[in-house]
N, C-alpha and C positions, 0 to 999 in steps of 0.2 A: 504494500500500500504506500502512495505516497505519501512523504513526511508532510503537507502542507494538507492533505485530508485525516491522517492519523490526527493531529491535532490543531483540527478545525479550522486552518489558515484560508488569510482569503487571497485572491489570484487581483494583483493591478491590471487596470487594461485605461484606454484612454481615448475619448472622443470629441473631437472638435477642441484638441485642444488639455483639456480639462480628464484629471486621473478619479477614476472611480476605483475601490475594493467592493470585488465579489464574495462575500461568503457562503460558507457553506446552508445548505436547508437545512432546518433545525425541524423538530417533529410539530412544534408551535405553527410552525411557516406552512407544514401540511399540511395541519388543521385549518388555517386560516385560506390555505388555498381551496379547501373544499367547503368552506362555508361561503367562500365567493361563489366555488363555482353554483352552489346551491340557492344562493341569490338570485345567479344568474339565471338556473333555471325558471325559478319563481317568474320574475320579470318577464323572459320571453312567453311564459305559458301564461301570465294574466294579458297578456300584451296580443296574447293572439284570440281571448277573448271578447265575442260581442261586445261593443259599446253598453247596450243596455242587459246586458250579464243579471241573474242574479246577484244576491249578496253572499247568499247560501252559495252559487256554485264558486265563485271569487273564495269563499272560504274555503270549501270541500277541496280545490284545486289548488293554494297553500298547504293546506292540512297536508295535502297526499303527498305533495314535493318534499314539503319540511322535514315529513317522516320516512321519508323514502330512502334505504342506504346507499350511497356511494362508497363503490369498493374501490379497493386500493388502482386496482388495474384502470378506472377510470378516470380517474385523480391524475394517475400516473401520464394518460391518453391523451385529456386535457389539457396538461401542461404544454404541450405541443401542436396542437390541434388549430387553435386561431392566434390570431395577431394579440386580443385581446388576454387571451391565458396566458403567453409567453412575455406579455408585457410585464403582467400582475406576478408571473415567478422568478423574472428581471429586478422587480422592483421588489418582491420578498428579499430575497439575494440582497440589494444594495441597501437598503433599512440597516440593516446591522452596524454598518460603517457610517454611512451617510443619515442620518435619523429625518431630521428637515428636509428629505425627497420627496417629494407627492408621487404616486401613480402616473397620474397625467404629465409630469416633467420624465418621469422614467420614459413614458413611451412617446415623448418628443425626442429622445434620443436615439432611438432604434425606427430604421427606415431598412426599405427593402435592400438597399445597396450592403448591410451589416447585419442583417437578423442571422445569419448563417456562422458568421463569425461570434456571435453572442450568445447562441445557442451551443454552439462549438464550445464555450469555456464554461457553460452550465454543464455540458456535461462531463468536463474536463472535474469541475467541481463535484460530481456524483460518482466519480471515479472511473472513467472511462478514458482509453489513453488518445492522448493531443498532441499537440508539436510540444506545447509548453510542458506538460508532464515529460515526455521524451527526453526535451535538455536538461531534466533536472531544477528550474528555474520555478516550476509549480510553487505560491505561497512564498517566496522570496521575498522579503521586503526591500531586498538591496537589487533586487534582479528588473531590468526594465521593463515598463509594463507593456504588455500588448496593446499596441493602436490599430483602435478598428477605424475598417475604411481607408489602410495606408494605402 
């Protein structure tokens, strides 16, 4: 395992400029991404909703979402799946380091021209091997950071 996943280190990278640390998903950040994504359910299924809905079915249709399990394997899917969940597990990631990031600043920062590259070091960060794990530089504080979009 790499030294910089063994204990918990985060990966520099660097865009437009300006250095961000990546950390690690913590089991909190899981939780939190599946309560998103579980919102997100909510939303699209009241959203596709008649206008003039019951109030009763508006509930029964919460109720069933709210209580509905998301397993790990979809959580897992999700994270990958739209622009939207890869933003909100970008910006799980950068909270740790960065606390004052919003959501919406994380995914001002990711365009199509880099989502490939920033997906690349999430999963560098989940332990899957990368250029940066390769040279040994993973978690480095002294090591320079990856620029996306160079």
């Amino acid at each position: 395992m790499d030294a910089a996943l063994a204990t918990g280190s985060s990966m520099a990278f660097e865009i437009g400029g300006k250095s961000y640390q990546m950390s690690p998903l913590t089991f909190a950040d899981f939780g939190a991404f599946e309560a998103w994504l579980r919102s997100c359910r909510i939303k699209e299924a009241l959203a596709s909703l008649p206008d003039d809905s019951e109030m009763g079915l508006r509930v029964a249709t919460i109720r069933e979402l709210a209580d509905a399990p998301i397993s790990t394997s979809a959580v897992l899917a999700a994270m990958g799946e739209s622009f939207s969940g890869i933003g909100y597990v970008v910006y799980l990631s950068l909270r740790h380091k960065q606390p004052t990031l919003t959501y919406e600043e994380v995914c001002g920062l990711i365009t199509t021209d880099n989502v490939a590259e920033i997906q690349a070091m999430m999963l560098a960060q989940s332990g899957n091997a990368t250029e940066q794990e390769a040279s040994g530089d993973a978690g480095d504080p002294k090591a320079t950071p990856m620029v996306i979009g160079a």
